[in-house]
TIZA-307155 format. One record per atom (N, C-alpha, C, CB): residue number from 1; chain; atom name; x, y, z. Coordinates in Angstrom, 2 decimals. Each point is the difference from the previous one (the first is absolute). Glycine has a CB too. Layout:
+-----+-------+------+---------+---------+---------+
:  nr : kette : atom :      px :      py :      pz :
+-----+-------+------+---------+---------+---------+
: NUM :     A :   CA :       X :       Y :       Z :
...
+-----+-------+------+---------+---------+---------+
% end
This chain:
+-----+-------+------+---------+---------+---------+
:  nr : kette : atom :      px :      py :      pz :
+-----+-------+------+---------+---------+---------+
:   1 :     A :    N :    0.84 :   -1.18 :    0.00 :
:   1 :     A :   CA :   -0.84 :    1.18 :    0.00 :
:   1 :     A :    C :    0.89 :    1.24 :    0.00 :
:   1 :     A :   CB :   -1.85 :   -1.24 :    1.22 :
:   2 :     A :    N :    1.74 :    1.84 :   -2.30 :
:   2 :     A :   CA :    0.57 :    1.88 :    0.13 :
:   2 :     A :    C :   -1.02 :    0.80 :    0.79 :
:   2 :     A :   CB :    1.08 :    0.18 :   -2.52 :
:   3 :     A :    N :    0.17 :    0.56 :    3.18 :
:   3 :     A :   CA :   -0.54 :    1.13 :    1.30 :
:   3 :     A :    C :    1.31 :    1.26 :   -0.49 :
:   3 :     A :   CB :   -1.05 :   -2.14 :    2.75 :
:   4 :     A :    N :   -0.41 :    3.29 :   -2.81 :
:   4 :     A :   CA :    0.93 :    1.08 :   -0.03 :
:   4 :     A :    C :   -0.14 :    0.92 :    1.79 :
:   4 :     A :   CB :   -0.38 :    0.16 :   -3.37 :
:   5 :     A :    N :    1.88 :   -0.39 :    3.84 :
:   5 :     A :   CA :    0.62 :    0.56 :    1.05 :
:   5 :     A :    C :   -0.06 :    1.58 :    0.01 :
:   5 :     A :   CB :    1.40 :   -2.07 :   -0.01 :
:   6 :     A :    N :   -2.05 :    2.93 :    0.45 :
:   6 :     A :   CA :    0.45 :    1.35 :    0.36 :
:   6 :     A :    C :    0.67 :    0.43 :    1.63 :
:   6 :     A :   CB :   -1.95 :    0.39 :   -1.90 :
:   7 :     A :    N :    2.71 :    0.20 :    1.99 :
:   7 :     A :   CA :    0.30 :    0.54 :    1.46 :
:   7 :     A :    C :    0.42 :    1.57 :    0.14 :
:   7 :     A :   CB :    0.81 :   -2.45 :    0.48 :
:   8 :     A :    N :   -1.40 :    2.79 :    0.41 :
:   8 :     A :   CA :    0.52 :    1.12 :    0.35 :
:   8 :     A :    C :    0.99 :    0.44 :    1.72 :
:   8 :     A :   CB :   -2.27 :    0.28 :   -1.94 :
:   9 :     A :    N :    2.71 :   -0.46 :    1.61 :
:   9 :     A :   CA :    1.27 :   -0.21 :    1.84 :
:   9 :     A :    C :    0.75 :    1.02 :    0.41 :
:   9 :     A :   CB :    0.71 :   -2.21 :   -0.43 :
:  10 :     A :    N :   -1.02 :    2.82 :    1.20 :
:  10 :     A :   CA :    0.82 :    1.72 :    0.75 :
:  10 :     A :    C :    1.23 :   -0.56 :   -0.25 :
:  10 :     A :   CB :   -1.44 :    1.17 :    2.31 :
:  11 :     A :    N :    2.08 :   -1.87 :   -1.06 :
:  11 :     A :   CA :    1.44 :   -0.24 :   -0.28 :
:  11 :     A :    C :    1.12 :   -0.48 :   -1.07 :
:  11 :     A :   CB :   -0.98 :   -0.12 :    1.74 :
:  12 :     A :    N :    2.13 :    0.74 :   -1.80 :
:  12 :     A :   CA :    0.71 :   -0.62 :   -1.14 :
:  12 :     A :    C :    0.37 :   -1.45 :    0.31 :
:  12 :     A :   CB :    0.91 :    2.26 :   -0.67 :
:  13 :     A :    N :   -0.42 :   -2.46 :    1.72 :
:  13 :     A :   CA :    0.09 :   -1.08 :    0.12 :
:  13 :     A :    C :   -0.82 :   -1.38 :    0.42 :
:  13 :     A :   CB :    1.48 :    1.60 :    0.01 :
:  14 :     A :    N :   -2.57 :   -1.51 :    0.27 :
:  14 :     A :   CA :   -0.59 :   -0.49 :   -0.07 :
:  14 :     A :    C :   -0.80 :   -0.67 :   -1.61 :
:  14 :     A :   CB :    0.46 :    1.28 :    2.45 :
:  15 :     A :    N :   -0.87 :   -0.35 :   -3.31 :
:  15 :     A :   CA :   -0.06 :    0.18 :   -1.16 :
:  15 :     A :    C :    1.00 :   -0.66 :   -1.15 :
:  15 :     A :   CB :   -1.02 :    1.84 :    1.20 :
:  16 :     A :    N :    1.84 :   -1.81 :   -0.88 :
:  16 :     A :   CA :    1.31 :   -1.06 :   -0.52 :
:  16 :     A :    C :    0.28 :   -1.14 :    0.44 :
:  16 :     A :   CB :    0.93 :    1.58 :   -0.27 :
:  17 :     A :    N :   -1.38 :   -1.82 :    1.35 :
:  17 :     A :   CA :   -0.26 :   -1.66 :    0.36 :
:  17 :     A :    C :   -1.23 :   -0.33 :   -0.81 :
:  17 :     A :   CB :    0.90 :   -0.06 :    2.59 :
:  18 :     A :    N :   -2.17 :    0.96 :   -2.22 :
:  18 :     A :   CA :   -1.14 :   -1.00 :   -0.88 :
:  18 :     A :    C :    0.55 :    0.22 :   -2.05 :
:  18 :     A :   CB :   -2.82 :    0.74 :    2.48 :
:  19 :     A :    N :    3.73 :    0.10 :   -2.53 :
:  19 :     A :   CA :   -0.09 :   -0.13 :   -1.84 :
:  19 :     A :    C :    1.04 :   -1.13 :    0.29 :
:  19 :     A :   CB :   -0.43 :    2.77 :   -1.65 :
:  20 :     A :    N :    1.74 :   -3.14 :    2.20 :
:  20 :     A :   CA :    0.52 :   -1.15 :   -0.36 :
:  20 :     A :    C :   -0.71 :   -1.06 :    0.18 :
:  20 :     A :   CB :    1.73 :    0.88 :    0.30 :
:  21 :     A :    N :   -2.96 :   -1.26 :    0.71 :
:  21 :     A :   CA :   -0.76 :   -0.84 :    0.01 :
:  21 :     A :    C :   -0.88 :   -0.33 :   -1.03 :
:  21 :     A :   CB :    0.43 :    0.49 :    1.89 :
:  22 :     A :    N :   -0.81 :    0.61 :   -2.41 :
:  22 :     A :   CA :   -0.79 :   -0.58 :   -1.05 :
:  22 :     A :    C :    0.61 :    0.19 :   -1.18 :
:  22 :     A :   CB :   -1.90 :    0.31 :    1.10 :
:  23 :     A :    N :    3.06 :   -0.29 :   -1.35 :
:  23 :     A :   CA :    0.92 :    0.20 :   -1.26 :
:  23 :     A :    C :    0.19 :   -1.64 :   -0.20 :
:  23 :     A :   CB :    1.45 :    2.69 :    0.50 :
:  24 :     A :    N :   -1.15 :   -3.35 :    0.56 :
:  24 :     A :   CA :   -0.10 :   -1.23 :    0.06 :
:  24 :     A :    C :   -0.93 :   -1.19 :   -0.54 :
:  24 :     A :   CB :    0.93 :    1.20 :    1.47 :
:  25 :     A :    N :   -2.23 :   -0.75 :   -1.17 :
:  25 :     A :   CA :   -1.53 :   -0.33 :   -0.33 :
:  25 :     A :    C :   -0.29 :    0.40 :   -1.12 :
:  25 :     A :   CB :   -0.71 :    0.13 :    1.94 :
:  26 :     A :    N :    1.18 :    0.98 :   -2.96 :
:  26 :     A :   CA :   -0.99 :    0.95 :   -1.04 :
:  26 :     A :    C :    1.10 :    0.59 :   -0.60 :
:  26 :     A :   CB :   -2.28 :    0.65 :    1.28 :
:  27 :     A :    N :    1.89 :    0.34 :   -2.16 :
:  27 :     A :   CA :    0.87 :    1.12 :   -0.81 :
:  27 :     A :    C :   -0.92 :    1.10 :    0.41 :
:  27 :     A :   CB :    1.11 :   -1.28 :   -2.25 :
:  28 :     A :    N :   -0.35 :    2.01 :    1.96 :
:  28 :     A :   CA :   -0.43 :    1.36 :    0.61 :
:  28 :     A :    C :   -0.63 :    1.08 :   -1.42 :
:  28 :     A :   CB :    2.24 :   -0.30 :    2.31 :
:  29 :     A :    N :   -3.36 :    0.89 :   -1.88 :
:  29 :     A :   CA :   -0.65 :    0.71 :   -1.23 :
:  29 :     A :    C :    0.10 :    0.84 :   -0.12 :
:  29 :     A :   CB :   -1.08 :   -0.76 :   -0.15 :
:  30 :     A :    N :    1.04 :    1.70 :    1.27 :
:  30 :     A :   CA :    0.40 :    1.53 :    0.67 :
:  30 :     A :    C :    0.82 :   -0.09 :    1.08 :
:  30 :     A :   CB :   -2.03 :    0.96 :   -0.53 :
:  31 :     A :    N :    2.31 :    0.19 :    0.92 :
:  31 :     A :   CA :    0.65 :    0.32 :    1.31 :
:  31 :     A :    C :   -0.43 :   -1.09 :    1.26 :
:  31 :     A :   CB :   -0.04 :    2.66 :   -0.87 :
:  32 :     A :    N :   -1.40 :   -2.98 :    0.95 :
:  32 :     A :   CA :   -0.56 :    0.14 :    1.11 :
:  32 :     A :    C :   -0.78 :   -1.11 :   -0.12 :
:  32 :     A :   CB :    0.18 :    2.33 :    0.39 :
:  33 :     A :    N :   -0.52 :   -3.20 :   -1.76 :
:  33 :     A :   CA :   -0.40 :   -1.04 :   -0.70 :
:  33 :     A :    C :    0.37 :   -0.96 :   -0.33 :
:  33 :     A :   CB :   -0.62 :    1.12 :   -0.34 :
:  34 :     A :    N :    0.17 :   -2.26 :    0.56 :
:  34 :     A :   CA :    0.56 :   -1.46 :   -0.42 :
:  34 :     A :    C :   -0.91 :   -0.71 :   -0.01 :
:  34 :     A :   CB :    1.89 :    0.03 :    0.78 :
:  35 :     A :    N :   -1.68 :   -0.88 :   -2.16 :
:  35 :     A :   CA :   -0.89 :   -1.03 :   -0.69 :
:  35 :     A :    C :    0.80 :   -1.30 :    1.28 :
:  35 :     A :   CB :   -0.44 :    1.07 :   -3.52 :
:  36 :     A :    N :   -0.53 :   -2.07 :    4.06 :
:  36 :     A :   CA :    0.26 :   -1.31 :    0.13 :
:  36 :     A :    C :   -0.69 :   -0.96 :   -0.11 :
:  36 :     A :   CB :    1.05 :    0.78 :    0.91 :
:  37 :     A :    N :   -0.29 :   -1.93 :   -1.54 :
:  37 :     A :   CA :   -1.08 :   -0.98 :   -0.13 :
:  37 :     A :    C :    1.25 :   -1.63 :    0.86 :
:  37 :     A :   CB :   -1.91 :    1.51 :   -3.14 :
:  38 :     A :    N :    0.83 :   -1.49 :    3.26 :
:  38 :     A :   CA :    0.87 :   -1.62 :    1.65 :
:  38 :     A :    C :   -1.23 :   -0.73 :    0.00 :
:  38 :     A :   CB :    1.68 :    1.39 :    2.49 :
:  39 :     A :    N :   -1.72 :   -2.42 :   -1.73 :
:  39 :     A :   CA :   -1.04 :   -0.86 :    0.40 :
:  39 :     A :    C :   -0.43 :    0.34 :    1.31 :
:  39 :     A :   CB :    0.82 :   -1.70 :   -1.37 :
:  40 :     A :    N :   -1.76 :    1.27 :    1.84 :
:  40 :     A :   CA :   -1.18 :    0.44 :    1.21 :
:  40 :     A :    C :    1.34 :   -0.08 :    1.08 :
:  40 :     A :   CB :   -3.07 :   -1.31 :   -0.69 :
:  41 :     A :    N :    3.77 :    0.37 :    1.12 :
:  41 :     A :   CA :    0.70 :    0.05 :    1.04 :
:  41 :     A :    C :    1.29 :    0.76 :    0.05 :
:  41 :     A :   CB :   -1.14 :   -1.91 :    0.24 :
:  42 :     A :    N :    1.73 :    2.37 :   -1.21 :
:  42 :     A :   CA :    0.90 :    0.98 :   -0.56 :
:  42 :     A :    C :   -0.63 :    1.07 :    0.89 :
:  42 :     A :   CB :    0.62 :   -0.84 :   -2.62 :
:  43 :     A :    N :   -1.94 :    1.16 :    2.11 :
:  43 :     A :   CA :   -0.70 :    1.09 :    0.02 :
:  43 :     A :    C :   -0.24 :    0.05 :    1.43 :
:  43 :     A :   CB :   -0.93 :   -0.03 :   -2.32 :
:  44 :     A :    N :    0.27 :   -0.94 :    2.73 :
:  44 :     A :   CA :   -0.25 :    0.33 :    1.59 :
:  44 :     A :    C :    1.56 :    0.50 :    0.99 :
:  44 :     A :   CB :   -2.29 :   -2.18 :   -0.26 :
:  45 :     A :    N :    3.28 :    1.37 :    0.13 :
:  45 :     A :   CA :    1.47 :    0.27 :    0.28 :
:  45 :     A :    C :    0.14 :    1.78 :   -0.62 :
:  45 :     A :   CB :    1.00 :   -3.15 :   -0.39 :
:  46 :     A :    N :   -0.96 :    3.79 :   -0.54 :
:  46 :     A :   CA :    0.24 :    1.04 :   -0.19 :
:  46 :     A :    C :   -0.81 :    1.55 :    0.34 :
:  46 :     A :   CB :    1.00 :   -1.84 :   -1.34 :
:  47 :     A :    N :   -2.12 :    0.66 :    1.66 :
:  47 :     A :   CA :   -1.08 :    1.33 :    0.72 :
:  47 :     A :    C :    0.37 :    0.23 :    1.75 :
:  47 :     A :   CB :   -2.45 :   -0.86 :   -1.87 :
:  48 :     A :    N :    2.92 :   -0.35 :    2.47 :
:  48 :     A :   CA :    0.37 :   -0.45 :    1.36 :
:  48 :     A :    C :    0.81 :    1.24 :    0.41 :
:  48 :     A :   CB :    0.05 :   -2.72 :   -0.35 :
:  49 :     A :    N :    1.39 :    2.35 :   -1.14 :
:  49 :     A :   CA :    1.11 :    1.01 :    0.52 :
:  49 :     A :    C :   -0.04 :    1.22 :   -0.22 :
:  49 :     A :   CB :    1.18 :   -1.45 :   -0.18 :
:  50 :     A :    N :   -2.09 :    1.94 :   -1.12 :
:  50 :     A :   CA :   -0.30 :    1.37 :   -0.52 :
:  50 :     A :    C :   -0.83 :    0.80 :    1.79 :
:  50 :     A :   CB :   -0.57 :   -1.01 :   -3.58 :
:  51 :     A :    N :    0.01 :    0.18 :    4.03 :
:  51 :     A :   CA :   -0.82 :    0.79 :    1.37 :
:  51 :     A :    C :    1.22 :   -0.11 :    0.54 :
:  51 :     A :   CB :   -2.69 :   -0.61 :    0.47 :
:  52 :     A :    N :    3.48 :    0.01 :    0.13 :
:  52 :     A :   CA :    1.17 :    0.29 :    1.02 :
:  52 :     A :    C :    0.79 :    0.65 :   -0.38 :
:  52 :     A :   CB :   -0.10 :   -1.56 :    0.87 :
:  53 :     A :    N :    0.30 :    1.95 :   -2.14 :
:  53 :     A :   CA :    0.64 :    1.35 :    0.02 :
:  53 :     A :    C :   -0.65 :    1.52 :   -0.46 :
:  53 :     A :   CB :    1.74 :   -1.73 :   -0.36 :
:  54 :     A :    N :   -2.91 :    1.41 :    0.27 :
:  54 :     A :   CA :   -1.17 :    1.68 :    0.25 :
:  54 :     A :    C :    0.26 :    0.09 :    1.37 :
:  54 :     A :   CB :   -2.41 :   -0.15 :   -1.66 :
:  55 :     A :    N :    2.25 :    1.59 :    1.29 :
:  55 :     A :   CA :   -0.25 :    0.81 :    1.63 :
:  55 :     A :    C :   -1.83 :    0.45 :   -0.40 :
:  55 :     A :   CB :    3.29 :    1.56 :    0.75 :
:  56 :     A :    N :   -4.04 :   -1.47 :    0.50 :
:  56 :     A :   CA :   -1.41 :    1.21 :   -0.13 :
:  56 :     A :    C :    0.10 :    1.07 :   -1.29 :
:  56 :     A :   CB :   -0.13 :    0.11 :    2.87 :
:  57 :     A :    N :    1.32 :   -0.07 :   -3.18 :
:  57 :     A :   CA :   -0.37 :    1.62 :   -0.29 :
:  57 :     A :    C :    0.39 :   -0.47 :   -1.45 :
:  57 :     A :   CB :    0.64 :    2.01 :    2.34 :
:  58 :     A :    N :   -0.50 :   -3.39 :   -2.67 :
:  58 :     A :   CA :    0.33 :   -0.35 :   -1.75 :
:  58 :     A :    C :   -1.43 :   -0.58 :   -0.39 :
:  58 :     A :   CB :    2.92 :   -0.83 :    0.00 :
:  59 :     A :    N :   -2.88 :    0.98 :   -1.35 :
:  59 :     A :   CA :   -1.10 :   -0.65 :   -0.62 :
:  59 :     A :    C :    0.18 :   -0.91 :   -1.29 :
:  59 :     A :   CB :   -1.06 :    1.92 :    0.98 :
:  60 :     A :    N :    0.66 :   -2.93 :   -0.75 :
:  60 :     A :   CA :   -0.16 :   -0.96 :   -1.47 :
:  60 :     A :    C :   -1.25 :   -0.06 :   -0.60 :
:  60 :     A :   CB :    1.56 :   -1.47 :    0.78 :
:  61 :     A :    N :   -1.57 :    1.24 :   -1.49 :
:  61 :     A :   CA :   -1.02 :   -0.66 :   -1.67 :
:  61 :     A :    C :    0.02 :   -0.58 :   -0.34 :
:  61 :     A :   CB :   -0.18 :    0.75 :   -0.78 :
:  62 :     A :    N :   -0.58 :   -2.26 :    0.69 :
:  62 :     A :   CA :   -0.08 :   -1.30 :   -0.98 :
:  62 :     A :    C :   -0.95 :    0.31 :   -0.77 :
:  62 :     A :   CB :    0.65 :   -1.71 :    1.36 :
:  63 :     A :    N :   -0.54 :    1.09 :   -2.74 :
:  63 :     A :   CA :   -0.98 :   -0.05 :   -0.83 :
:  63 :     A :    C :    0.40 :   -1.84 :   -0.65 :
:  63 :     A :   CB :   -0.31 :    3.37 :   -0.53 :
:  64 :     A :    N :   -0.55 :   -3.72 :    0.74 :
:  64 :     A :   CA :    0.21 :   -1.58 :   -1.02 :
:  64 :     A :    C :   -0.77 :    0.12 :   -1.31 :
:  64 :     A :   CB :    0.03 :   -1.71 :    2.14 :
:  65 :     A :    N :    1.30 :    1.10 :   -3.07 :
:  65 :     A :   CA :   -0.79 :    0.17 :   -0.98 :
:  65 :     A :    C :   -0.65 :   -1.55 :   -0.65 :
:  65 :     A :   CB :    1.50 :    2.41 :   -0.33 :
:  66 :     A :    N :   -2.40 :   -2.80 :   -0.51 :
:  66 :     A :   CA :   -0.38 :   -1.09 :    0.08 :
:  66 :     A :    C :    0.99 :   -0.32 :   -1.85 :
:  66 :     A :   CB :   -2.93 :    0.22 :    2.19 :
:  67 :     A :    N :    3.04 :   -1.46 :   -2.81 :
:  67 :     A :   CA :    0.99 :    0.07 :   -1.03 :
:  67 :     A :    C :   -0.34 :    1.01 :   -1.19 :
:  67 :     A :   CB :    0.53 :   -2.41 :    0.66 :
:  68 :     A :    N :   -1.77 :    2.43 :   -0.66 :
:  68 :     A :   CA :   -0.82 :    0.66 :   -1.14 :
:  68 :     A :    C :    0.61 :    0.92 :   -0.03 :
:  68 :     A :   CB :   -2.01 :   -0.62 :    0.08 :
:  69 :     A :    N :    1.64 :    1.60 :    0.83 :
:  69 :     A :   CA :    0.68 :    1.31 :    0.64 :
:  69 :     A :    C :    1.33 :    0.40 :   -0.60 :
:  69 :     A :   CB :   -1.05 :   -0.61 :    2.15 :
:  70 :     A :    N :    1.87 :   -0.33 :   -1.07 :
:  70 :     A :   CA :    1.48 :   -0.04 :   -0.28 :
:  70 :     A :    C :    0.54 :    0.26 :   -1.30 :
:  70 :     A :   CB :   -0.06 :   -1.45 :    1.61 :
:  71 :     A :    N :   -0.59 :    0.64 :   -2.36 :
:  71 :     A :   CA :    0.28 :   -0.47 :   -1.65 :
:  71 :     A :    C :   -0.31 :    1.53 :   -1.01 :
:  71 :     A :   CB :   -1.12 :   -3.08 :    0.45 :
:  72 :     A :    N :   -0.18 :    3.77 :    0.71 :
:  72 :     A :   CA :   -0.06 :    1.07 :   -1.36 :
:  72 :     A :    C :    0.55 :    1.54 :    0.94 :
:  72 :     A :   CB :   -2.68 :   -1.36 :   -1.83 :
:  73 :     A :    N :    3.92 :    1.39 :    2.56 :
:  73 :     A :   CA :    0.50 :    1.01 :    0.36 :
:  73 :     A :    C :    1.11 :    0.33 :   -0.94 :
:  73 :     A :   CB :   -0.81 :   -0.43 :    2.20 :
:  74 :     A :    N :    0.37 :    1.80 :   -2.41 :
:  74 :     A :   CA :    1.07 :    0.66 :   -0.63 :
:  74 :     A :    C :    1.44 :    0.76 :    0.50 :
:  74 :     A :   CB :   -2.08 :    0.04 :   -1.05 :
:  75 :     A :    N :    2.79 :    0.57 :    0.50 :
:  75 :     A :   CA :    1.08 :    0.95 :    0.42 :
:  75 :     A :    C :    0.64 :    0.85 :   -1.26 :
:  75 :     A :   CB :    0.53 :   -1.72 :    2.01 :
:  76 :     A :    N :   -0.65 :    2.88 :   -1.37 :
:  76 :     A :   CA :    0.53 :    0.96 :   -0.89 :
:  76 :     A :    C :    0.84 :    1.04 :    0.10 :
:  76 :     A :   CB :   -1.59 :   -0.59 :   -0.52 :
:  77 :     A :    N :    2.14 :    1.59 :    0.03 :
:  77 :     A :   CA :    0.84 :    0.84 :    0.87 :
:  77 :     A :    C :    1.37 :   -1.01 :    0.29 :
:  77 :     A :   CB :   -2.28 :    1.48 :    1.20 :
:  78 :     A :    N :    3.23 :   -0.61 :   -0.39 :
:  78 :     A :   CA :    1.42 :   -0.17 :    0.52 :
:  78 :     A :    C :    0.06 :   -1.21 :    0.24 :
:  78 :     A :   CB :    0.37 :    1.95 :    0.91 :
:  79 :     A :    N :   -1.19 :   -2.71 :   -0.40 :
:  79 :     A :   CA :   -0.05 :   -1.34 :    0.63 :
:  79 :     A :    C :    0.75 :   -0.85 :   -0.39 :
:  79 :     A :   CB :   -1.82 :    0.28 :    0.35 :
:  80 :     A :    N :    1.48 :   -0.54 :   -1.86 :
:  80 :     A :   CA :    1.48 :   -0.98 :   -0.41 :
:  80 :     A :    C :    1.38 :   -0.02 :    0.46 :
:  80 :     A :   CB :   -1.01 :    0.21 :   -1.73 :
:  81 :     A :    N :    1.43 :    1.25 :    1.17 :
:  81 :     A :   CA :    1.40 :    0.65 :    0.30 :
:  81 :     A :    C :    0.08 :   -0.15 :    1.61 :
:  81 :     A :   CB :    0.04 :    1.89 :   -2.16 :
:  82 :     A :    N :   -0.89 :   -1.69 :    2.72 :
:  82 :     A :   CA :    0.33 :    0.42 :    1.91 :
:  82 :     A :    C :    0.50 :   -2.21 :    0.31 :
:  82 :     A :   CB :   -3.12 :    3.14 :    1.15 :
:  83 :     A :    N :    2.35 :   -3.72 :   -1.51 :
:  83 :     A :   CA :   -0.41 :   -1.51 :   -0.06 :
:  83 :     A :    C :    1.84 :   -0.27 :   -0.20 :
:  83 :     A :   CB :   -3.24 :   -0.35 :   -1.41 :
:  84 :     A :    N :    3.68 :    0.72 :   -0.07 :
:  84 :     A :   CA :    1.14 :   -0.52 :   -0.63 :
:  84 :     A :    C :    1.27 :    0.91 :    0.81 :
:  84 :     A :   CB :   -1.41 :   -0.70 :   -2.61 :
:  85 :     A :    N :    1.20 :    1.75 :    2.80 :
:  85 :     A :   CA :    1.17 :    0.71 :    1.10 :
:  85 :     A :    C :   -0.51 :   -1.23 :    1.40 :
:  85 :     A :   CB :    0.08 :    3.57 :   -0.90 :
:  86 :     A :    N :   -1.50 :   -4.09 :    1.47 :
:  86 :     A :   CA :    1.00 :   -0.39 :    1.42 :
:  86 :     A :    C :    0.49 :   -1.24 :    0.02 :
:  86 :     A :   CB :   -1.22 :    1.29 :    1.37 :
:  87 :     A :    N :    0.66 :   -2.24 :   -2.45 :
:  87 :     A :   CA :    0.71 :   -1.32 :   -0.26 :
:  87 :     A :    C :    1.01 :    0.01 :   -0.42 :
:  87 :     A :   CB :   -1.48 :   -0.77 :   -0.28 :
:  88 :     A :    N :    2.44 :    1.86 :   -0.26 :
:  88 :     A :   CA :    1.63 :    0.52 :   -0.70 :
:  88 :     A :    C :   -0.44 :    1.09 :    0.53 :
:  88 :     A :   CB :    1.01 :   -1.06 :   -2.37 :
:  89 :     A :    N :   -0.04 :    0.78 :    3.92 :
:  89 :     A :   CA :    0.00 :    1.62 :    0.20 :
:  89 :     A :    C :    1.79 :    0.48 :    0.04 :
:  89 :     A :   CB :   -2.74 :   -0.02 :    1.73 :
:  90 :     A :    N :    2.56 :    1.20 :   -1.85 :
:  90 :     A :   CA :    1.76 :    0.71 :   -0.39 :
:  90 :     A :    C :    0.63 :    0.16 :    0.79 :
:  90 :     A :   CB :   -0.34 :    1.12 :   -1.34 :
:  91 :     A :    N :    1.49 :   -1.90 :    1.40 :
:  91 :     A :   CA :    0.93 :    0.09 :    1.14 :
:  91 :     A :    C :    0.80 :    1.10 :    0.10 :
:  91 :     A :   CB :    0.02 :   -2.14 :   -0.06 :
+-----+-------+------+---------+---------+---------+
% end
């Protein structure tokens, strides 16, 4: 199942633990966005740890998408280029 991830998190550091976490799980769409798709227990494990590292004052967004869905999302704009800079990124 694809789930699109949003977060919004005051701290920097905090905020950089949940994007390496889900850099792990997904690719990243935006800043603040990540596509993942895992199986139900993947999923339950990554929602577990995504709460232990929110504080009150962060917020997430799930959206599941069902395959249909998935299949007819588009992308347009920078996205490619942003995509191909972080998988080859410049040393």
């Amino acid at each position: 199942m694809k789930r699109v991830v949003c977060y919004d998190v005051v701290d920097d550091r905090r905020r950089n633990r949940i994007f390496k976490l889900l850099k792990d799980y997904g690719r990243r769409v935006q800043y603040s966005v990540f596509e993942v798709e895992c199986d139900e227990k993947s999923w339950i494990q990554l929602q577990f740890r995504l709460f232990d590292l929110m504080s009150e004052e962060d917020s997430l967004c799930v959206y599941t998408l069902c395959r249909s869905c998935a299949d007819r999302a588009f992308y347009r704009g920078n996205f490619t280029q942003w995509l191909m800079e972080e998988q080859n990124p410049i040393l």
